[in-house]
C-alpha positions as CSV (number, residue, x, y, z in Angstrom):
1,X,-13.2,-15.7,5.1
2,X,-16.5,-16.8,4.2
3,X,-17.7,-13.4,2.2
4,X,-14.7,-14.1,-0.2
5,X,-16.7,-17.1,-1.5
6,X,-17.6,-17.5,-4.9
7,X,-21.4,-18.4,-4.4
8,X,-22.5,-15.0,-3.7
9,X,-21.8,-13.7,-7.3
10,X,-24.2,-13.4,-9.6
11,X,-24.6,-16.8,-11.3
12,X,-24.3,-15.1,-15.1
13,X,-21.2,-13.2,-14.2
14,X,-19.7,-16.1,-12.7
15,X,-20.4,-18.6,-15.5
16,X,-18.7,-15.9,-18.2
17,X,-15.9,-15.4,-15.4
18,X,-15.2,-19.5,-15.6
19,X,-15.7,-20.1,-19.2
20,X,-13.2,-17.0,-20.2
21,X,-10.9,-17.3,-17.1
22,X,-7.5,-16.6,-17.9
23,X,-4.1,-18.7,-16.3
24,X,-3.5,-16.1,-13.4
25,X,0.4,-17.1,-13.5
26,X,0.6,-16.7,-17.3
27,X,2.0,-13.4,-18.7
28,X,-0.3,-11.2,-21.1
29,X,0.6,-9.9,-24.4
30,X,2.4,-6.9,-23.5
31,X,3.4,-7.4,-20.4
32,X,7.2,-6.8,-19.4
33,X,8.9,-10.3,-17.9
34,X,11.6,-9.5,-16.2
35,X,14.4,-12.0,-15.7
36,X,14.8,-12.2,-12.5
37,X,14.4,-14.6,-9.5
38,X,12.5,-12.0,-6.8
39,X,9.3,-14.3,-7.1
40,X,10.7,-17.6,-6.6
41,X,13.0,-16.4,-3.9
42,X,9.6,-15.1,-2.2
43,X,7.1,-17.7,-2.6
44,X,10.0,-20.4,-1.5
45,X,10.8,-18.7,1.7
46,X,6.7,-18.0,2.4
47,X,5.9,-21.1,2.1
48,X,8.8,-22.7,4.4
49,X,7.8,-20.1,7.0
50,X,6.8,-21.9,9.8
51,X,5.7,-19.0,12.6
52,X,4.6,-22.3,14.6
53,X,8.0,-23.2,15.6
54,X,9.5,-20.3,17.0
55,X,9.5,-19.9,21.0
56,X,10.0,-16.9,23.3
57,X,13.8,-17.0,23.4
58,X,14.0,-17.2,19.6
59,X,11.8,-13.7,20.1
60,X,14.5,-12.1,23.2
61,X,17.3,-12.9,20.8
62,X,15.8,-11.1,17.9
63,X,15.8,-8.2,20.3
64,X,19.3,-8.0,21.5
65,X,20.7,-7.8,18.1
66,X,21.2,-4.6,15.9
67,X,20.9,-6.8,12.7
68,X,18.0,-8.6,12.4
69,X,17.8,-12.2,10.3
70,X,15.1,-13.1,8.1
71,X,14.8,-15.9,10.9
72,X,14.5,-13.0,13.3
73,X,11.7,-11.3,11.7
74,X,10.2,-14.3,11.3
75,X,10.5,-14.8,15.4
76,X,9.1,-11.4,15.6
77,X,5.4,-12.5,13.3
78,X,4.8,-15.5,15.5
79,X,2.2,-16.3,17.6
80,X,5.0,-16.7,21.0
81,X,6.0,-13.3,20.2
82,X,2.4,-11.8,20.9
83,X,3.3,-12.1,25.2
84,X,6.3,-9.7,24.6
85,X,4.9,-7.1,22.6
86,X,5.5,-4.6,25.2
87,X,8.9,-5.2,24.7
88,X,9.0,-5.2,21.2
89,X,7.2,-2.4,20.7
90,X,9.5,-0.5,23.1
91,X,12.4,-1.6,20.7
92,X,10.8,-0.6,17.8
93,X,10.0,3.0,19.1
94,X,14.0,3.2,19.8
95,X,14.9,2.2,16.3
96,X,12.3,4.6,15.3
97,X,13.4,7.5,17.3
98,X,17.6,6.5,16.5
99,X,16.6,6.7,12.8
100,X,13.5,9.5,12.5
101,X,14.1,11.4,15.7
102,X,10.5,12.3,16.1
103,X,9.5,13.6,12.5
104,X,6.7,12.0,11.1
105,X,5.9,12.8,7.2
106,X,2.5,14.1,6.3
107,X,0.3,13.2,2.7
108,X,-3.0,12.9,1.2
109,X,-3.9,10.5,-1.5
110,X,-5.8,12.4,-4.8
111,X,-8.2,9.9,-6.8
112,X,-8.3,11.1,-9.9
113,X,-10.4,7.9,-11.8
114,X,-12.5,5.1,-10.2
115,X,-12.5,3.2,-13.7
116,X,-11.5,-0.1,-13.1
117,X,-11.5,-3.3,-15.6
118,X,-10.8,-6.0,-12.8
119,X,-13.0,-8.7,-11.3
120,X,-11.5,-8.0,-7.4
121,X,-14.2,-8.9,-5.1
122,X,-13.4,-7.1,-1.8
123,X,-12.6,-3.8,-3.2
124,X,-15.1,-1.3,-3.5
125,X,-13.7,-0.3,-7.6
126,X,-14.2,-3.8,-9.2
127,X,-15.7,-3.5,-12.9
128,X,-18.6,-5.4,-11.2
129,X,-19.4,-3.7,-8.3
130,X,-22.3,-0.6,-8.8
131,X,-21.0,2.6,-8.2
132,X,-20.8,6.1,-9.4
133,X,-17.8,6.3,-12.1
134,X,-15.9,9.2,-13.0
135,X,-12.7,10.6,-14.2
136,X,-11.2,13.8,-13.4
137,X,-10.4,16.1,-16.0
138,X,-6.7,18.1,-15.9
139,X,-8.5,21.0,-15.2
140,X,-10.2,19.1,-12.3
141,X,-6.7,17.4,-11.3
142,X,-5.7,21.1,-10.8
143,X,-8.6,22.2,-8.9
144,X,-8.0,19.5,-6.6
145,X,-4.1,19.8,-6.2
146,X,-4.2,23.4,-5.5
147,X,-7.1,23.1,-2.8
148,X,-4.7,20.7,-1.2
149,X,-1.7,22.1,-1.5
150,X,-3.3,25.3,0.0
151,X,-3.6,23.2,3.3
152,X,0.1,23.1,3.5
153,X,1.0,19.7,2.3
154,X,4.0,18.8,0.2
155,X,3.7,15.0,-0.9
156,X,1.0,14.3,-2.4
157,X,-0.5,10.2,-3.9
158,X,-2.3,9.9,-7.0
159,X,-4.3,6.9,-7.6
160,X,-6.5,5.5,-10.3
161,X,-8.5,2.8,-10.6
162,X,-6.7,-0.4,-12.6
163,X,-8.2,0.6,-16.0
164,X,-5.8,1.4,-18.9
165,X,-8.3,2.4,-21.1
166,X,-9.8,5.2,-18.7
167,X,-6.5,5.8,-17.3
168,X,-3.7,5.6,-19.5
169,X,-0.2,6.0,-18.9
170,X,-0.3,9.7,-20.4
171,X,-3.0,10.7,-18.5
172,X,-1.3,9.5,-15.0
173,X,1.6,11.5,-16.7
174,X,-0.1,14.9,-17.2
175,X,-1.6,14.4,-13.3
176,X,2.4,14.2,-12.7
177,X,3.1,17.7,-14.3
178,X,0.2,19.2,-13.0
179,X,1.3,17.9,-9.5
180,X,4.9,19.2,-9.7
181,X,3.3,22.3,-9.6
182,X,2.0,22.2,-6.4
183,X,4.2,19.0,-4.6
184,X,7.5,18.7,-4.2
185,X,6.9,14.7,-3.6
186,X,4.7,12.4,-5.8
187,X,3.9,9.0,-5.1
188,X,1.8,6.8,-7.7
189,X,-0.6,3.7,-6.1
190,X,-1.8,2.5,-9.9
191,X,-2.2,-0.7,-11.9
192,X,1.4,-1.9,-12.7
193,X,3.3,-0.8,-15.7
194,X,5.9,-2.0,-17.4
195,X,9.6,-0.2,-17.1
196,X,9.4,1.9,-19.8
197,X,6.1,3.3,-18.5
198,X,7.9,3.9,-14.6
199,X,10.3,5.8,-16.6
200,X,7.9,7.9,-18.7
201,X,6.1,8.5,-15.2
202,X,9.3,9.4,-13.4
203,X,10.0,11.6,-16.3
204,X,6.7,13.7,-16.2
205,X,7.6,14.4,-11.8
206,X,6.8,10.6,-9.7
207,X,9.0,9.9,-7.6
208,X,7.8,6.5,-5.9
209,X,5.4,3.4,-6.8
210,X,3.2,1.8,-3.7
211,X,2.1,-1.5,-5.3
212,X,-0.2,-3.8,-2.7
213,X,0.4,-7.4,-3.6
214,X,-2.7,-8.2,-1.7
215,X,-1.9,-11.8,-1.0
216,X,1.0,-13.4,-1.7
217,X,-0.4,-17.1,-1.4
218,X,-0.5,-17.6,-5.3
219,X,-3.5,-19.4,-4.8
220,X,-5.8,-17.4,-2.7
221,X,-5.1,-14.9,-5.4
222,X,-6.6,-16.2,-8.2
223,X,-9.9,-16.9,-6.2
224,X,-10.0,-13.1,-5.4
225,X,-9.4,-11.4,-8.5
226,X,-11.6,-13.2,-10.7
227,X,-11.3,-11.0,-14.0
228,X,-9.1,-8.0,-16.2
229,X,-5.6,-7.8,-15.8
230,X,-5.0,-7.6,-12.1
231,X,-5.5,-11.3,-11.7
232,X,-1.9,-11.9,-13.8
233,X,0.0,-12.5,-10.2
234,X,3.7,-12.8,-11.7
235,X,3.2,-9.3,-13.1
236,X,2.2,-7.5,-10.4
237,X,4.9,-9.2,-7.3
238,X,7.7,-7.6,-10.1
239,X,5.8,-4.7,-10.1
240,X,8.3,-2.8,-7.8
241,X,11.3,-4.1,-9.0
242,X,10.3,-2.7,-12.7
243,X,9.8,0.6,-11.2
244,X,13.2,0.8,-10.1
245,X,14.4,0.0,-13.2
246,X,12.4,2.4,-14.4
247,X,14.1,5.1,-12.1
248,X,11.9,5.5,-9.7
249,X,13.5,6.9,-6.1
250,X,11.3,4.4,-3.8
251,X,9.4,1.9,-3.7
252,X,6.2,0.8,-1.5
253,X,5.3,-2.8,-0.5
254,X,2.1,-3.9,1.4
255,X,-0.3,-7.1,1.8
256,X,-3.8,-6.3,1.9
257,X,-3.8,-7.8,6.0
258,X,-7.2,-10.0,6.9
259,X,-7.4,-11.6,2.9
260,X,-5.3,-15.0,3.9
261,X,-3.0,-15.7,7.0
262,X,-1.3,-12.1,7.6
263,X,1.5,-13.4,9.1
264,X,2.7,-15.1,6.3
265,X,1.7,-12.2,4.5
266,X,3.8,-10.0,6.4
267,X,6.4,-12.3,6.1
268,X,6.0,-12.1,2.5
269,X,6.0,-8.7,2.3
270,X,9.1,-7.9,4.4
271,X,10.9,-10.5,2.9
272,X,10.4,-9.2,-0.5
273,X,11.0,-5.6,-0.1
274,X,14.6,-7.1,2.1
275,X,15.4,-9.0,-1.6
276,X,15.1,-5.6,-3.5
277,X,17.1,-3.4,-1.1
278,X,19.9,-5.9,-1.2
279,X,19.6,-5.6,-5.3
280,X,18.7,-2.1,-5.3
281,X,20.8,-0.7,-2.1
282,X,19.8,3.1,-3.4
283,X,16.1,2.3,-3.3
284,X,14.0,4.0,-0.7
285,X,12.1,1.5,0.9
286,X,8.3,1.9,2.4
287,X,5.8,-0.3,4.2
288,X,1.8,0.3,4.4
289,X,0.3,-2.0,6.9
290,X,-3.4,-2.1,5.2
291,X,-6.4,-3.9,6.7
292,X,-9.5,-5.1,5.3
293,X,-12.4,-2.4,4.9
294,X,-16.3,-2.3,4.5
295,X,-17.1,-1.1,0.9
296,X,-20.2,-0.1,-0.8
297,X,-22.8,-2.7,-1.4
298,X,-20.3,-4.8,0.8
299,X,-20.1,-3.7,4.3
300,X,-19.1,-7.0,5.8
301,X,-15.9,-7.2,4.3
302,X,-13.5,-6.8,7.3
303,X,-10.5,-8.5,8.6
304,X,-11.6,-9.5,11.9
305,X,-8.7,-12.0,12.5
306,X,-6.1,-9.7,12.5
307,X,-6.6,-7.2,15.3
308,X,-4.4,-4.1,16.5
309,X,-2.5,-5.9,18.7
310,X,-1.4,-8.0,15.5
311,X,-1.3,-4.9,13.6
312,X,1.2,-3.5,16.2
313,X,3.3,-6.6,15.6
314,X,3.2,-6.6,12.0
315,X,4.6,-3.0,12.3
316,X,6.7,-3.4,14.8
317,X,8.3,-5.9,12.6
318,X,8.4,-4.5,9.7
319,X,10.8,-1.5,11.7
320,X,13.1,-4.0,13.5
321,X,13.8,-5.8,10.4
322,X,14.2,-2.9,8.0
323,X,14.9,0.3,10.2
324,X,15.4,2.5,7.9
325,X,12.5,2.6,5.7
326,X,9.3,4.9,5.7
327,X,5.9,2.9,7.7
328,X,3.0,4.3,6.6
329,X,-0.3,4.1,8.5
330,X,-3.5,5.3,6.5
331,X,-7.0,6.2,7.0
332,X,-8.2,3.1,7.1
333,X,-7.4,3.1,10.4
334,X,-9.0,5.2,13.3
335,X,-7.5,8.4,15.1
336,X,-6.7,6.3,18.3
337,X,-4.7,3.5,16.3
338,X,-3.4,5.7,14.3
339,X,-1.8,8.0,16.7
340,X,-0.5,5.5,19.1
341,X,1.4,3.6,15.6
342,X,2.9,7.2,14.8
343,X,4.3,7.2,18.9
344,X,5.8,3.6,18.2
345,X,6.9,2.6,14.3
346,X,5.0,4.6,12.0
347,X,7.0,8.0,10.3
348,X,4.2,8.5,7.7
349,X,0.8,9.4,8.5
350,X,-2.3,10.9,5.4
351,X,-4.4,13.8,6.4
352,X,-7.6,15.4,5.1
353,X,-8.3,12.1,3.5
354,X,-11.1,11.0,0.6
355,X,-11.2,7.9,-1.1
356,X,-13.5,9.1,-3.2
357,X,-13.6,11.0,-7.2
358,X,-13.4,15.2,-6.8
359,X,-14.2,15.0,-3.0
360,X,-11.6,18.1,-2.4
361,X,-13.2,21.0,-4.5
362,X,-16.8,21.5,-4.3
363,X,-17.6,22.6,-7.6
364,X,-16.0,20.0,-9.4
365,X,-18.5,18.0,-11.4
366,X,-16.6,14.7,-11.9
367,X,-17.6,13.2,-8.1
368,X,-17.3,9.1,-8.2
369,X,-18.1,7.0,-5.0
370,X,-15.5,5.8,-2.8
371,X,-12.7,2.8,-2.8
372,X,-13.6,1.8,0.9
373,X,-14.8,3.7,4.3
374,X,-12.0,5.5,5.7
375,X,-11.7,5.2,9.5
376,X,-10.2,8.8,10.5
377,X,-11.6,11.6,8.6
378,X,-9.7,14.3,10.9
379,X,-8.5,17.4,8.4
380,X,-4.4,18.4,7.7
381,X,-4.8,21.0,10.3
382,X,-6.4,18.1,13.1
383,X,-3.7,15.7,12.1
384,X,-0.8,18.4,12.3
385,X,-1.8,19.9,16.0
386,X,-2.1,16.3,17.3
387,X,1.2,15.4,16.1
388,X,2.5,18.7,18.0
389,X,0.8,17.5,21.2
390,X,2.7,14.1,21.0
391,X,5.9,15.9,20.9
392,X,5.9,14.3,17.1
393,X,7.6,17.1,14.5
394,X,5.0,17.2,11.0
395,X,7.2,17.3,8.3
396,X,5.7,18.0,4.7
397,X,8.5,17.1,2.2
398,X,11.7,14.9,2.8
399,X,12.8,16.2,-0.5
400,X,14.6,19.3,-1.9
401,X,15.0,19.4,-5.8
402,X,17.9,21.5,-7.1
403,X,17.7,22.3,-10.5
């Protein structure tokens, strides 16, 4: 995509960003290498993908099974099976159904920091990019988790900008025990730690890691993430696995759709998550299907190749292949798409969304700009009655603790 290009940085940052650039596939002091063979399997079997190849009975025989191949899903991403999307997407909302019934799990995301120390040029956060910083106190945190608690959410996902020095693990830890307070599910979408760190985190109340790979075409990542600690790609596609050794009950998987070819992508992404559920068989498994948004001082950035119809297929997919894991469809999205993907694949759905710092309580002082332009700014309450009138069932917790 044009607008990725490295032209239009500033000329300065860019020439520090070259002459201090850092091997993007080389481990930093203090990062965790796991032995393991998740990558390799991953990048070998994206980059032999060939969704070219695959014709429309390859697609009807991927949908008379029960047990989908890695072939199959494959079928499933390609071009010849756009023409039968009807189809698919009627199989898909019977797996759905068979496996859900009709509940579909409500959240909200919290920011709690917009610090961030890497050089990632299509996200509204990157160290470069001019915007209002700030970091929630744990008074704050508890402001804001109360407010939304009081709207009758149960699950609630913290994120932070990718800054360690603004963020560190404790801090993410304490927004854990406030949050156990309120939530009886926490989710973390933060920079990636190593084990020891998941288990500190799982320790002080999360429960699952969402990790977005972005890309997983090695290459196209090191043109996007230019700088900080972000742009070490090895470390963050073992990101997940690491959190399950950590402890952590689930894990989330996604490709930032509209950055390079989203079906191999997608590919990627199912592919991978399919590795660690064979390794891990207790893990709970969860998709997010994100596309590309506009982002302040940016508001070109968008991923006009892949459209809802290939967003459809992507998720559509993603259930065939892996039935029984969660599909989440955010806010980046609008109403319309997202209420027809909750009728079809999707069983996990944010409400009373801001991507933005403090954006829930009105007196709290630590406000910080947004990560990206939401698409569906509809409140808990707007989200809950719609999913009544679909004959969908809001649930707010899929979790009891006993103590």
């Amino acid at each position: 995509m044009e607008h990725f290009n490295e032209s239009i940085l500033n000329d300065e940052i860019l020439a520090n960003l070259k002459k201090d650039r850092i091997d993007h596939m080389t481990y930093l002091p203090g990062m965790e290498v796991l032995e393991s063979d998740t990558m390799r399997k991953v990048l070998e079997a994206m980059e032999t993908y060939d969704y070219h190849h695959y014709t429309e009975s390859d697609i009807m025989r991927a949908l008379e099974k029960e047990v989908l191949s890695t072939e199959d899903f494959g079928a499933l991403l390609s071009p010849a099976a756009a023409p039968l999307l009807e189809q698919i997407a009627q199989k898909a909302q019977f797996e759905t159904r068979k496996h859900f019934g009709n509940n579909i799990y409500m959240f909200t995301p919290i920011y709690i920091s917009n610090y961030c120390a890497n050089y990632c040029i299509y996200c509204g956060f990157n160290c470069h990019n001019t915007i209002k910083r700030a970091k929630l106190t744990e008074q704050e945190i508890e402001k804001e988790m109360k407010t939304i608690s009081e709207t009758g959410l149960q699950e609630i996902l913290i994120l932070t900008g990718e800054s360690r020095a603004k963020s560190d693990v404790t801090y993410i830890g304490e927004a854990c025990k406030i949050a156990r307070k309120y939530f009886k599910v926490i989710g973390l979408e933060i920079y990636p730690l190593n084990a020891d760190e998941y288990a500190y985190l799982h320790k002080c109340g999360a429960d699952y890691v969402t990790v977005f790979q972005e890309t997983y075409n090695s290459d196209k990542y090191e043109t996007l993430h230019l700088g900080g600690q972000k742009r070490i790609f090895p470390y963050r596609i073992n990101a997940q696995e690491r959190a399950l050794k950590g402890g952590m009950r689930g894990v989330g998987f996604a490709a930032l759709l509209g950055l390079d070819d989203f079906r191999k992508d997608a590919f990627a992404t199912g592919y991978h998550a399919y590795i660690l559920q064979k390794k891990y068989p207790h893990a709970e498994i969860a998709f997010s299907c994100p596309r590309l948004r506009p982002i302040i001082n940016n508001d070109k950035i968008n991923a006009m190749d892949v459209h809802e119809r290939e967003l459809l297929q992507v998720v559509c997919a993603y259930r065939l292949f892996m039935p029984f894991s969660n599909i989440t469809i955010s806010t980046r999205e609008c109403a319309r798409v997202r209420d027809n993907m909750v009728n079809i694949a999707a069983t996990k759905i944010s409400a009373g969304v801001s991507t933005g710092i403090g954006e829930h309580v009105k007196d709290v002082e630590s406000k910080g700009d947004e990560q990206f332009e939401i698409s569906d700014g509809r409140s808990v309450e707007e989200v809950y009655n719609t999913l009544l009138k679909n004959n969908l069932q809001p649930v707010m917790s899929d979790s009891i603790y006993v103590s």
